[in-house]
C-alpha positions as CSV (number, residue, x, y, z in Angstrom):
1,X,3.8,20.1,-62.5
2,X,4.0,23.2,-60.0
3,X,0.8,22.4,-58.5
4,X,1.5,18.8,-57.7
5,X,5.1,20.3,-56.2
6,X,3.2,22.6,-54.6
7,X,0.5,19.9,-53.4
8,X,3.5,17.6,-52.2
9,X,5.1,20.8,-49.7
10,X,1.8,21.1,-48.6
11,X,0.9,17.4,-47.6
12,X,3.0,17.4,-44.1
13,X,1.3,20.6,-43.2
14,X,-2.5,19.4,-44.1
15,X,-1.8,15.8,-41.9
16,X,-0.2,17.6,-39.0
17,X,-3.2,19.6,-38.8
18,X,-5.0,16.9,-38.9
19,X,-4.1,15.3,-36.2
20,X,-3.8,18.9,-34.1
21,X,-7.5,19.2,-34.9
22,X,-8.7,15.5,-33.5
23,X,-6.8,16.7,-30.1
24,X,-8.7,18.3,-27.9
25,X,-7.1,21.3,-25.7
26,X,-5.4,19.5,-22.7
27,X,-6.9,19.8,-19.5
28,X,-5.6,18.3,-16.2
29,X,-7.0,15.3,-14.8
30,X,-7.5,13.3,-11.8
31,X,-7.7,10.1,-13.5
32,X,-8.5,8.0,-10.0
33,X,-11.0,10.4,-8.7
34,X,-13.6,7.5,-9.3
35,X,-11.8,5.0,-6.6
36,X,-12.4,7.5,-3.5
37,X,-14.3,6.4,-0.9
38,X,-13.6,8.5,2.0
39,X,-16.7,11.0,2.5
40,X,-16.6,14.1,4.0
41,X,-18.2,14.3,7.7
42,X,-20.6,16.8,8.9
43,X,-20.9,17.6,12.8
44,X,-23.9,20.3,13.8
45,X,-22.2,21.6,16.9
46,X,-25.9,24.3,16.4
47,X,-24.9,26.7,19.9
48,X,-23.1,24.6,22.0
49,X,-20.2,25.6,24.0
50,X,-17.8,23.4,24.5
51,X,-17.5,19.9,22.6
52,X,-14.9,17.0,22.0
53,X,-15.7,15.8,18.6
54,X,-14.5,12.5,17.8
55,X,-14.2,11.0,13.9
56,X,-15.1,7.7,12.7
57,X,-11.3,6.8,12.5
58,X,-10.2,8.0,16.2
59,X,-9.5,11.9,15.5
60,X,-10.5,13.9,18.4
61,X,-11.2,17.9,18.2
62,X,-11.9,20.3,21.1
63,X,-14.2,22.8,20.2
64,X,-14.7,25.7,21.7
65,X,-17.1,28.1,21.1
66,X,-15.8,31.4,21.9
67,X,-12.5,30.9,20.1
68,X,-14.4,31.8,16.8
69,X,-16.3,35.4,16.3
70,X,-19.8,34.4,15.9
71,X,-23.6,36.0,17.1
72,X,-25.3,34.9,20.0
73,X,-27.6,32.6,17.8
74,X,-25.4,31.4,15.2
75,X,-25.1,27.8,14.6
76,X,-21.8,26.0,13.6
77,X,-21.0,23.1,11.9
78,X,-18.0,21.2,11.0
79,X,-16.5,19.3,8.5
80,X,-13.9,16.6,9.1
81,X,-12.4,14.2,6.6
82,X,-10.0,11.3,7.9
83,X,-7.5,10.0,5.6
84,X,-5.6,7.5,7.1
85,X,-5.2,5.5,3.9
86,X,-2.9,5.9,1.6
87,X,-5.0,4.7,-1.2
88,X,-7.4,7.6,-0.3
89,X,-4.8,10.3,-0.4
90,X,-3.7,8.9,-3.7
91,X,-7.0,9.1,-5.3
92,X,-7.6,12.9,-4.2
93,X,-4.3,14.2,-5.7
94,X,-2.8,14.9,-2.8
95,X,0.4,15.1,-3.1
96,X,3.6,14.8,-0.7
97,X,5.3,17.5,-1.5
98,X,6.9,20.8,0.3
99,X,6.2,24.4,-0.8
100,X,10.4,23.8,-1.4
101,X,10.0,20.7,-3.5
102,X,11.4,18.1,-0.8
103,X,9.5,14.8,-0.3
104,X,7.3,13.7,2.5
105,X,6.0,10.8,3.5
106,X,2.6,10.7,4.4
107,X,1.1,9.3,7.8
108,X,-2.9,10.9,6.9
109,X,-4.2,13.9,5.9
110,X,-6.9,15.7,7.7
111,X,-9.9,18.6,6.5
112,X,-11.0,20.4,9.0
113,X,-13.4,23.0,8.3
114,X,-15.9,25.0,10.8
115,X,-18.9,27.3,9.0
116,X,-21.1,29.1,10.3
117,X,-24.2,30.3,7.8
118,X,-22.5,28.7,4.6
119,X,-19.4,30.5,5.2
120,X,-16.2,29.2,6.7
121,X,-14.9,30.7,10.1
122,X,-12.0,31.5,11.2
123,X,-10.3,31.3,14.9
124,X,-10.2,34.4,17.0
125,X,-6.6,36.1,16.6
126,X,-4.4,34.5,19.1
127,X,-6.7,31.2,19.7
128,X,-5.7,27.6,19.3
129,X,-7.5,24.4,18.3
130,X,-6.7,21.3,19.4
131,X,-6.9,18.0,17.6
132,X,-5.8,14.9,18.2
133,X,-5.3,12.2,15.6
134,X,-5.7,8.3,16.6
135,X,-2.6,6.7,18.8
136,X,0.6,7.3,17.2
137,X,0.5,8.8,14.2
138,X,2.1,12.3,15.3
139,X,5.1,10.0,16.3
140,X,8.2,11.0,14.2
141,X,6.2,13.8,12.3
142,X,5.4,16.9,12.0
143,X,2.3,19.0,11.1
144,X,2.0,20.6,7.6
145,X,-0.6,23.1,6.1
146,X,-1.6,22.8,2.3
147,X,-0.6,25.8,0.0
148,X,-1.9,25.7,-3.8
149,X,0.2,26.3,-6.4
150,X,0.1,27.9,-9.7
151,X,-1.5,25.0,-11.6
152,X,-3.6,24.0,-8.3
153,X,-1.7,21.6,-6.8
154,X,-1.6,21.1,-3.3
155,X,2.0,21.6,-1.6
156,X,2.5,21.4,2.0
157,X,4.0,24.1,4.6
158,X,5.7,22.9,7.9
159,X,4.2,24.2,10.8
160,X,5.7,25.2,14.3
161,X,4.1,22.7,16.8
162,X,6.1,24.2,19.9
163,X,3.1,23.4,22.6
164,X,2.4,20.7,25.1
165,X,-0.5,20.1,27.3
166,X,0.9,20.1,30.8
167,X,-1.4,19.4,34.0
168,X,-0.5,22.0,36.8
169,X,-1.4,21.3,40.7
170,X,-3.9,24.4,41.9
171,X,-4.2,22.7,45.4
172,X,-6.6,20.3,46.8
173,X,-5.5,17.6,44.9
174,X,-7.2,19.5,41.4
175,X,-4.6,19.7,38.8
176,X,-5.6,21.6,35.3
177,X,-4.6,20.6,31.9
178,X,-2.7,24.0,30.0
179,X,-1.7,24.7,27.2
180,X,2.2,25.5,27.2
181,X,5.0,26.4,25.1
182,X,7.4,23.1,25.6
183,X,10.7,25.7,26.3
184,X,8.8,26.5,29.6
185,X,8.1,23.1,31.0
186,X,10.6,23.2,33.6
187,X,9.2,26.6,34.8
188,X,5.9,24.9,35.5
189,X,7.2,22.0,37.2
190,X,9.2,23.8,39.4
191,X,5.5,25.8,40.3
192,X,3.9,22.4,40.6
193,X,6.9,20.9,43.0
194,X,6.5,24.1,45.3
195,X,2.8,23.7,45.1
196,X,2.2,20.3,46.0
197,X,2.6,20.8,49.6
198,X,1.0,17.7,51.2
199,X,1.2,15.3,48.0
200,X,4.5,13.3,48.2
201,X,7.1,14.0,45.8
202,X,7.1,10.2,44.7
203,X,3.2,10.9,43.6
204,X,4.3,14.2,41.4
205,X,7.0,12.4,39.5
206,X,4.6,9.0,38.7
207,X,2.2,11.6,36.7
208,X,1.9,11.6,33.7
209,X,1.9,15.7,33.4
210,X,3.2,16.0,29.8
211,X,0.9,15.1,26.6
212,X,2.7,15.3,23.2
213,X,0.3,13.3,20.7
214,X,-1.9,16.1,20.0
215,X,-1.4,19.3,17.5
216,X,-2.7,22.9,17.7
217,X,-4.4,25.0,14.5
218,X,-4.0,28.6,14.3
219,X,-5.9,31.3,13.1
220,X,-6.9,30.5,9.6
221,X,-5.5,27.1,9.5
222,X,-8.3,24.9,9.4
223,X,-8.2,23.5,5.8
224,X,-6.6,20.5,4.8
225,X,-3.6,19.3,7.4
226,X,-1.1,16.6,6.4
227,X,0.5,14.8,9.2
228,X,4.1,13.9,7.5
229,X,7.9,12.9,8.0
230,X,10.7,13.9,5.8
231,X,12.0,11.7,3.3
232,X,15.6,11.1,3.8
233,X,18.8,10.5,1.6
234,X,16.8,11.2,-1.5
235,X,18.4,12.6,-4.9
236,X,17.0,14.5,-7.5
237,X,17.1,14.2,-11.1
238,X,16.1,16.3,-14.0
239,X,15.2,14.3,-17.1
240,X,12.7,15.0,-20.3
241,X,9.9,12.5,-22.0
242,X,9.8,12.6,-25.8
243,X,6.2,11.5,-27.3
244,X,6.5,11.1,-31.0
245,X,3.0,10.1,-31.4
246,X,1.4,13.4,-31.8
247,X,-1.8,12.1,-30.2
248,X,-1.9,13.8,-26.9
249,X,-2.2,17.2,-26.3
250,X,-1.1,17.0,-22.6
251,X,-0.4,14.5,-20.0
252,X,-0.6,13.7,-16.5
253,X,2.6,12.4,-14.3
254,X,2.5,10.6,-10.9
255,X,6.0,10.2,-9.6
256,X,5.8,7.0,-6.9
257,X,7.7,5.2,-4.8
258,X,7.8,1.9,-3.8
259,X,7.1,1.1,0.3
260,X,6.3,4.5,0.9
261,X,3.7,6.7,1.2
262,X,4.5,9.4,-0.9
263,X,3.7,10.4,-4.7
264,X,3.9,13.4,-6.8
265,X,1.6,15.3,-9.5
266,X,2.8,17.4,-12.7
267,X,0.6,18.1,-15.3
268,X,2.4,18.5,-18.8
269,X,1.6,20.2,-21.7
270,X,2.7,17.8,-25.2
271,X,6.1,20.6,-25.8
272,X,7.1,21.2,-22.6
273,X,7.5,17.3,-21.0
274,X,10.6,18.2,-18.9
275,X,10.9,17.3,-15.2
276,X,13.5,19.4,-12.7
277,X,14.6,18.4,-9.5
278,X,12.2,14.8,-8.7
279,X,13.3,13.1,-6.0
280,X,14.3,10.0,-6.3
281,X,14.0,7.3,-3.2
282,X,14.6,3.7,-3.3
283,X,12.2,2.2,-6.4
284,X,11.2,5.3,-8.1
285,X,8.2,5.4,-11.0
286,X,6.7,7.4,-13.3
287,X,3.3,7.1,-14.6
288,X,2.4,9.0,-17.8
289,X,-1.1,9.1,-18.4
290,X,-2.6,10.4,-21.2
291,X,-6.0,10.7,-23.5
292,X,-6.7,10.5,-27.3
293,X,-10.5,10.6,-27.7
294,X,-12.1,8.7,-25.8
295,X,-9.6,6.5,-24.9
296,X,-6.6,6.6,-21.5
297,X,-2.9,5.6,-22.6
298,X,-0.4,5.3,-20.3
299,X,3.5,4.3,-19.9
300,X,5.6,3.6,-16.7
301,X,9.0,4.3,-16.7
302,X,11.4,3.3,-13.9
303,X,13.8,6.5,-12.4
304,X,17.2,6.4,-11.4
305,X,20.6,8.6,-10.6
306,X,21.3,7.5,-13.8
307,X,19.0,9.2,-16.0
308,X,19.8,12.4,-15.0
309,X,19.3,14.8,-17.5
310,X,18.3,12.0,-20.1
311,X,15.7,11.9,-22.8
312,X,13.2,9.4,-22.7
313,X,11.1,8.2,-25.5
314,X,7.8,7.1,-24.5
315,X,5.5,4.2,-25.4
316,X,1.8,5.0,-24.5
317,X,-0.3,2.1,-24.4
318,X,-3.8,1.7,-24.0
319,X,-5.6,1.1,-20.4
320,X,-8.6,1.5,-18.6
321,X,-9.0,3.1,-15.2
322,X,-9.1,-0.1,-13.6
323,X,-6.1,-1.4,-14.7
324,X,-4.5,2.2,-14.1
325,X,-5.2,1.9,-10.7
326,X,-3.3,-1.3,-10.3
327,X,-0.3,0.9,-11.7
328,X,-0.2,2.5,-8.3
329,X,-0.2,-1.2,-6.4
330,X,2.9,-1.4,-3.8
């Protein structure tokens, strides 16, 4: 009688390990890695000089030589990748999100990457690059720099993009394109109006001096570079996911939003499935994936000001990664 009592106590313990022994230990996943297209592209600039690169989707960068610390014989090469599709910055979990957890909205995300001799270079202290992405993308937005976090997540950091190329007169009709800070245009133009001597003034004030759609890198900036715009009049929420399958050991979220470029990534462990502080912007999503065997489950919840601090039971259900990509369909 005692040993089938004991038996009986026993018998949630033995099936609960059970089940803890079929899951294997939760890894993070980019579950759409398969659906990217986008290649990196390679540019063997060998010794020369000076050189306007241009990638296949319009982005222009001048290279110059002796802005980088480099041997007489060393050869460079770059690396440029151009994405200008959403789709593409999706399926690289790249997210759209500050180092202060405030939402962007993506216009394209660049890498840019010089090396010289397998290793990556860096610009000379003090030295700027300059790179222009294809007609009007820079227009309402900014530059940002990507920043890892602890899990390895890419967050983005504003930059300050206080320059302007401005054309000034050095007689004999020649006029040279310089780099500026913007605070000091009217400096130069006042140079350039007691320059001109015998060009009419009429002529000065129909050139185009001033170009804006362009952005400058820094010393060790080149890396990936997203060109975004703050998300406005968003709220934030803080709500929890309950999972009473005991199947999955982890899980992947994707926080999306509906007619805008943005998205977020959190990777979960199966006891800790709280969110803090997600943004919430029009028609709001969340996408829970997670694996049990060999098999992907998901669920897709909608988010709203009115689930803050909720708890929401989940209902995985199976998928494939086809059909898990059409989750993420505008």
């Amino acid at each position: 009688m005692k040993l089938r009592y004991l038996l009986f106590l026993l018998l949630p313990f033995f099936v609960t390990s059970c089940k803890k022994e079929n899951q294997k230990p939760f890894i993070p996943k980019n579950h759409l890695a398969d659906f990217i297209t986008e290649k990196s592209q390679f540019f063997d600039l060998d010794t020369i000089e000076f050189k306007e690169i241009i990638g296949k989707y319009g982005t222009k960068i001048r290279y110059v030589r002796d802005y980088f610390n480099l041997k007489q014989n060393d050869k460079v090469q770059l690396e440029l990748i151009e994405l200008y599709d959403f789709n593409e910055i999706l399926y690289r979990n790249i997210q759209t999100l500050t180092t202060d957890n405030e939402l962007l909205e993506t216009s394209g995300v660049l890498k840019i990457v010089f090396t010289s001799n397998g290793k990556k270079l860096n610009l000379r202290k003090g030295e700027k690059i300059i790179v222009y992405p294809p007609k009007r993308k820079l227009k309402n937005n900014t530059i940002f720099l990507s920043e890892s976090d602890h899990t390895g997540n890419i967050k983005w950091k504003i930059t300050s993009q206080n320059y302007r190329l401005f054309s000034i007169y050095r007689g004999g009709g020649i006029w040279i394109e310089t780099l500026i800070d913007k605070d000091s245009i009217p400096y130069y133009k006042k140079i350039n109006l007691n320059s001109i001597g015998h060009e009419t003034y009429e002529k000065y004030l129909s050139k185009d001096l001033i170009v804006k759609d362009f952005f400058i890198l820094n010393q060790n900036d080149t890396n990936w570079i997203n060109i975004d715009r703050f998300v406005k009049n968003t709220s934030k929420i803080n709500f929890k996911l309950n999972d009473k399958s005991n199947k999955f050991s982890g899980f992947d979220s994707y926080i999306v939003y509906k007619n805008i470029n943005s998205f977020i990534h959190e990777s979960k462990f199966e006891n800790d499935i709280l969110f803090e502080n997600i943004p919430i912007s029009g028609t709001t999503y969340i996408i829970i994936v997670g694996s049990y065997r060999t098999q992907i489950y998901y669920d897709k919840i909608t988010l709203n000001e009115k689930l803050d601090n909720s708890e929401i039971q989940l209902n995985m259900k199976k998928t494939t990664k086809e059909e898990l990509k059409n989750l993420f369909k505008q």
